[in-house]
C-alpha positions in Angstrom: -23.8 -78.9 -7.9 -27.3 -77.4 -7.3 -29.1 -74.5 -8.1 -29.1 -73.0 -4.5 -24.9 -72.8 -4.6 -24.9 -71.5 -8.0 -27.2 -68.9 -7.0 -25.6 -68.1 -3.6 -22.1 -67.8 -5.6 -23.4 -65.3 -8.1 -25.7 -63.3 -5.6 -22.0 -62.8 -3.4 -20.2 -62.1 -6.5 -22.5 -59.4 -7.3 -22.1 -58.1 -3.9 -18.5 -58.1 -3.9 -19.1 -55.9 -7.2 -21.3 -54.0 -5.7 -18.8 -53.1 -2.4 -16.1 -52.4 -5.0 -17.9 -50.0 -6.8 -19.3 -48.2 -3.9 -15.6 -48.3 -2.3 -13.3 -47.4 -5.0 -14.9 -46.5 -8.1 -17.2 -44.0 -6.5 -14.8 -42.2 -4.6 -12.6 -42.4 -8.3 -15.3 -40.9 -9.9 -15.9 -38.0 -7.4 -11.9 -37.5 -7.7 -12.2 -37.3 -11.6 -15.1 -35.0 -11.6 -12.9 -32.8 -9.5 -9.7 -32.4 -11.4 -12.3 -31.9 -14.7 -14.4 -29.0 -13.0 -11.0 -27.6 -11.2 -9.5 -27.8 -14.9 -12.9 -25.7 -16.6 -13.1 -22.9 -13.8 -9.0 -22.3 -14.1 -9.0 -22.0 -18.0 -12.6 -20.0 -17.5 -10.5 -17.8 -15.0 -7.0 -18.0 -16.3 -8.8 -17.1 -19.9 -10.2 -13.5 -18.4 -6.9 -12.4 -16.1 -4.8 -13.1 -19.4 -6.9 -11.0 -21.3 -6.9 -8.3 -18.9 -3.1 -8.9 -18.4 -2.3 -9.0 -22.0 -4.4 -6.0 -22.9 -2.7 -4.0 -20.0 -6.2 -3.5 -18.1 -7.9 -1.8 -21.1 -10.1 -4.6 -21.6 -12.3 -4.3 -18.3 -11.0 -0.9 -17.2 -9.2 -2.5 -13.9 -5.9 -0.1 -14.9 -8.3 2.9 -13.4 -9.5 0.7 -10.7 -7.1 -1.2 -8.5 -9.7 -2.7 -6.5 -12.2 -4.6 -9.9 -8.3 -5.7 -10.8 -7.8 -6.9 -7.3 -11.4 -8.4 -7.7 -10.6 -10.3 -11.1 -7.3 -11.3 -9.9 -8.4 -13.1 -6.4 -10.3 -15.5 -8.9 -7.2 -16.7 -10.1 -4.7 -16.3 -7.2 -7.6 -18.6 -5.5 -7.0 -21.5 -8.1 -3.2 -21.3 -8.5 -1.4 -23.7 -6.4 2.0 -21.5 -6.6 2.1 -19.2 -4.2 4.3 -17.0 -6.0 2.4 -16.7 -9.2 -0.7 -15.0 -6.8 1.7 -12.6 -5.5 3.3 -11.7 -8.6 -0.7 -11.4 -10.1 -2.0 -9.4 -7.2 1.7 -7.3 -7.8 1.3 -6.8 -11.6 -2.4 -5.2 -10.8 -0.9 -2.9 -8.6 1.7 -1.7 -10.9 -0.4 -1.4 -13.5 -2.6 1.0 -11.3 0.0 2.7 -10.2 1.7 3.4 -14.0 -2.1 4.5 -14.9 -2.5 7.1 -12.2 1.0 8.2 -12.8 0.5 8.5 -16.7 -2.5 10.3 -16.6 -1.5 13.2 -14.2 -1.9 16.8 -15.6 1.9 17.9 -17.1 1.3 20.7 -14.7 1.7 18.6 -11.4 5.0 19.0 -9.7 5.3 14.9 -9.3 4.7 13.6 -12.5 7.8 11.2 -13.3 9.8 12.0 -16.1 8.5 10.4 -19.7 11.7 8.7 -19.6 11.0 7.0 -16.5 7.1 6.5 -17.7 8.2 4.1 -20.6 11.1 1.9 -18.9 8.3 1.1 -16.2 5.6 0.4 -19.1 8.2 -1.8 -20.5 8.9 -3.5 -17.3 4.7 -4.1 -17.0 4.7 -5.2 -20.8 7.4 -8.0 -20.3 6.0 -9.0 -16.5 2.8 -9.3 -18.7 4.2 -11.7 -21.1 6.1 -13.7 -18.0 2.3 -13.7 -16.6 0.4 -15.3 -19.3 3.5 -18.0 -19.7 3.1 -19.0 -16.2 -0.4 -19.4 -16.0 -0.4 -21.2 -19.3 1.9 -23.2 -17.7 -0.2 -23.7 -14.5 -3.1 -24.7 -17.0 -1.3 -27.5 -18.4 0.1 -28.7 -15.0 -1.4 -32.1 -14.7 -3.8 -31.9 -11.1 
């Protein structure tokens, strides 16, 4: 065998490798990097609506503004794949508004609810809190 076959057989090996690489492993790469940055910016995101969630919007002040809530939760209904998880965050914003507003209306005022009423609908925005932060736990740890 001579030098110019062995030559010519390594430089179309390394070729071949080269193609593969360019053809698969790039494009596996790019995929990779994808799910690992998608993965950082949902537990950056999921990590500040849980807060806010879990702290009944005290933490940023979105309970006396529906609209910074509606702000901070479009972050995360943006990177959750279930449809009914946005809803149900863009939902528990507006509740929590709502139960603000209503709590914090002069005793005076003809339309304030009942103190009754007041706490079974905090408890129904304390427990969708908890079902909240379980599901977008959950969504974290969903494999992409």
């Amino acid at each position: 065998m001579d030098w110019v076959q062995i030559i010519s057989a390594v430089g179309i090996g390394a070729l071949l490798t080269k193609v593969l690489d360019i053809v698969w492993l790039q494009s596996a790469i790019r995929e990779s990097e994808k799910r690992k940055w998608l993965r950082e910016q949902r537990l950056r995101v999921y990590s500040k609506v849980s807060e806010e969630i879990l702290s009944m919007g005290n933490n940023m002040n979105t309970r006396e503004d529906a609209f910074a809530s509606y702000a901070l939760a479009a972050e995360a209904m943006l990177l959750v794949e279930n449809e009914k998880l946005a809803n149900d965050i863009e939902c528990f914003f507006t509740k929590l508004s709502n139960l603000f507003s209503e709590v914090t209306k002069a005793d005076s005022d003809p339309t304030k609810k009942s103190d009754e009423h007041l706490e079974g609908a905090y408890q129904a925005v304390l427990k969708e809190s908890r079902r909240l932060v379980k599901e977008l736990r959950k969504s974290l740890h969903e494999k992409i």
